[in-house]
C-alpha positions in Angstrom: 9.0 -50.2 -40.7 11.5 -47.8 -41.1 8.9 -44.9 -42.5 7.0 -45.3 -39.5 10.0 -45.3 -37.1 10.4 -41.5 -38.8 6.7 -40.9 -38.6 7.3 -41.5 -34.5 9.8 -39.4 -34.6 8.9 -36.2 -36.5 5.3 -36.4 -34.2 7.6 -36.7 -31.3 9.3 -33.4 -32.4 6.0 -31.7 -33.2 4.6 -32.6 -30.1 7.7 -31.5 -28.2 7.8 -28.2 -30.3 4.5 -27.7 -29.3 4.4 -28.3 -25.7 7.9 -26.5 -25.5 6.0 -23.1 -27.3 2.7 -23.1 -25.1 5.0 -23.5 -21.7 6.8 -20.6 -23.2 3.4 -18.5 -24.1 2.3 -19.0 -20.7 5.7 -17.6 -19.3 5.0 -14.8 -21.3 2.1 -14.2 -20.2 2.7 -14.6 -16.3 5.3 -11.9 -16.8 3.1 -9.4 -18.6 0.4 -10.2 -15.8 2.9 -9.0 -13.0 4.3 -6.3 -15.5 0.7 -4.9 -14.6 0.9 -5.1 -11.0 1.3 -2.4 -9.0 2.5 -1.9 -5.9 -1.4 -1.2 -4.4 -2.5 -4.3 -5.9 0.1 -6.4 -4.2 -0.5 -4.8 -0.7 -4.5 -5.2 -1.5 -3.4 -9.0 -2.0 -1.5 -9.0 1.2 -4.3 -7.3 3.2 -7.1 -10.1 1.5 -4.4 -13.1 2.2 -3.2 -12.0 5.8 -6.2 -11.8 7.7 -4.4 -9.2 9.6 -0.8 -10.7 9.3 1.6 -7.8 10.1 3.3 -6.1 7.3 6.8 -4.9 7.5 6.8 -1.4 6.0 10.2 0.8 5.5 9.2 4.5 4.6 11.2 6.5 2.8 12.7 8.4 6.0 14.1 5.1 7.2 11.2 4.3 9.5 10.3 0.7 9.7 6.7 0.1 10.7 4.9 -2.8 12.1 1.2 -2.6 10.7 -1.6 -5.3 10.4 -3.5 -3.5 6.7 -7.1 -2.7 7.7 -8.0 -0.6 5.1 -6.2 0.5 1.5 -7.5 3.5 -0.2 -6.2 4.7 -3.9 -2.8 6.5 -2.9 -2.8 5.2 1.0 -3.3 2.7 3.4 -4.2 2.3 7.0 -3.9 0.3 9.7 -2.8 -0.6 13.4 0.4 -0.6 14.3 2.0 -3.9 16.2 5.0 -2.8 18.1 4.6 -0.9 20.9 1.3 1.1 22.1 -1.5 0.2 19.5 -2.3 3.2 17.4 -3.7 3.5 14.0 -1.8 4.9 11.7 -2.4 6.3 7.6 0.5 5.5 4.8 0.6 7.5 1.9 1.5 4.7 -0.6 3.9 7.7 -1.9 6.0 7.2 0.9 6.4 3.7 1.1 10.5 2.5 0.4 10.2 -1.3 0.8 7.4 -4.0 1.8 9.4 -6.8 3.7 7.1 -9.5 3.1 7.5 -12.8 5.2 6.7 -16.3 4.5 3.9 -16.8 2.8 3.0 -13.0 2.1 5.3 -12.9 -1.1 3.2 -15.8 -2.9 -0.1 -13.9 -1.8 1.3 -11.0 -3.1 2.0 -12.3 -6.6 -1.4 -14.1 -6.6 -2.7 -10.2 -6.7 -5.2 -9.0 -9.3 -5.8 -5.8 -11.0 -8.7 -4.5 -9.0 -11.2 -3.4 -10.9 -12.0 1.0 -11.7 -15.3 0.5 -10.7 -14.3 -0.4 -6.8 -15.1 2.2 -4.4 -11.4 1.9 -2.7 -9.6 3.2 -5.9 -11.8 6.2 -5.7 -11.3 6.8 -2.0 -8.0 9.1 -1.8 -5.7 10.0 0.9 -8.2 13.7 1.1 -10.7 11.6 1.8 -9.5 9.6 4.9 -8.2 13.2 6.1 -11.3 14.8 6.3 -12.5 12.5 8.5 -10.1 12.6 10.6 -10.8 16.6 10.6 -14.1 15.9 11.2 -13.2 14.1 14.4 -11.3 16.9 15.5 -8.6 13.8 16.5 -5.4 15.1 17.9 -2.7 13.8 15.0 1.0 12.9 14.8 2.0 14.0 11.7 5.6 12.9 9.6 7.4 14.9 7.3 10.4 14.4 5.7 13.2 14.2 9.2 10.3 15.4 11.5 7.4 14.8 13.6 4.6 17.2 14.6 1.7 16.9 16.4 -1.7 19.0 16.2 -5.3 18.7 14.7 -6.2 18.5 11.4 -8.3 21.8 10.6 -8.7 21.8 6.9 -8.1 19.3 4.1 -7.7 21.0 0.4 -7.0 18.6 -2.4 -3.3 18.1 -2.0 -2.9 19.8 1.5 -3.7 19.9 4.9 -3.9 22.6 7.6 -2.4 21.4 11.0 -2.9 22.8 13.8 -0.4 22.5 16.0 -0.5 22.3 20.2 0.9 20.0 22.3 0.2 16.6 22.9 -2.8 15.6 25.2 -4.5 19.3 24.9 -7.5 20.1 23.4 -7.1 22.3 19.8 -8.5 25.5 21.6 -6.9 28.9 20.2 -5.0 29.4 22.9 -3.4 26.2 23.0 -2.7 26.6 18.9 1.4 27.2 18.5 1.0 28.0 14.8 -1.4 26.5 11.9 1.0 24.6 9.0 -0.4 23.7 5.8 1.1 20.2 4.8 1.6 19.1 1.3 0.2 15.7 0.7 3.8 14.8 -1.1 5.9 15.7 2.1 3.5 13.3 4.0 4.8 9.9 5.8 2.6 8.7 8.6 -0.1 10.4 10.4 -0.7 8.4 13.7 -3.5 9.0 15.6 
């Protein structure tokens, strides 16, 4: 009787041990999974979770915006703003400080996945969503580091943009033009349009 009494026991411990070192494994591997993540992927999550749940974004200016995610791009992200007058508005993810999520958007967040090379949106860059825009001929309000302008896109290179500037409301006409500035993609914070 006593033999098996230790029998018990030692299975007890081996089973314990066991159980103990697969709960551990799969800790380990939940923090190499959100090792992975990046920032994109979470907001992605968000965007698939919130059915068009606001967002709290701070940019790296200080500006807090208000924006229901439409559409996220490889280096950007796009949607309509909440507060005030609705207008749509393009992120570079560059220039995102903080994401306040609320509620339930952190646990959608950490649900996120990898998204996969092959998906169109990670090849669609920030150049790309500009040269539409261009193409519209769309009168812009562009944000730079402390300032605000507002003009037409004319041009879109790959890491800069040629702004037309004129005054909100007119037409892009040469006459109306007060100067063409050429925008580095990197000093971009929010075009509104």
């Amino acid at each position: 009787m006593r033999w098996q009494n230790l029998f018990d026991d030692l299975e007890g411990q081996l089973e314990s041990g066991l159980g103990a070192e697969e709960v551990d494994l799969a800790a380990e591997e939940e923090r190499l999974r959100l090792g992975r993540l990046t920032l994109r992927d979470r907001i992605l999550a968000l965007r698939t979770a919130g059915e068009g749940e606001p967002v709290t974004l701070t940019l790296r200016t200080g500006e807090r915006l208000v924006l229901a995610i439409g559409a996220v791009g490889r280096d950007w992200l796009a949607g309509e703003q909440d507060a005030g007058p609705r207008r749509s508005a393009i992120v570079p993810l560059g220039a995102i400080a903080t994401l306040d999520p609320v509620g339930a958007q952190l646990t959608a967040s950490l649900r996120a996945a990898p998204e996969p090379p092959t998906a169109l949106s990670t090849r669609l860059g920030l150049a790309f969503v500009l040269r539409d825009l261009a193409r519209r001929r769309a009168g812009v309000d562009v944000s730079l580091a402390g300032t605000s302008c507002h003009g037409t896109i004319d041009r879109v290179g790959r890491d800069h943009l040629d702004l037309a500037e004129h005054a909100p409301g007119d037409a892009r006409r040469a006459g109306s033009v007060a100067r063409i500035r050429l925008v580095a993609f990197d000093a971009l914070d929010l075009v509104r349009f």
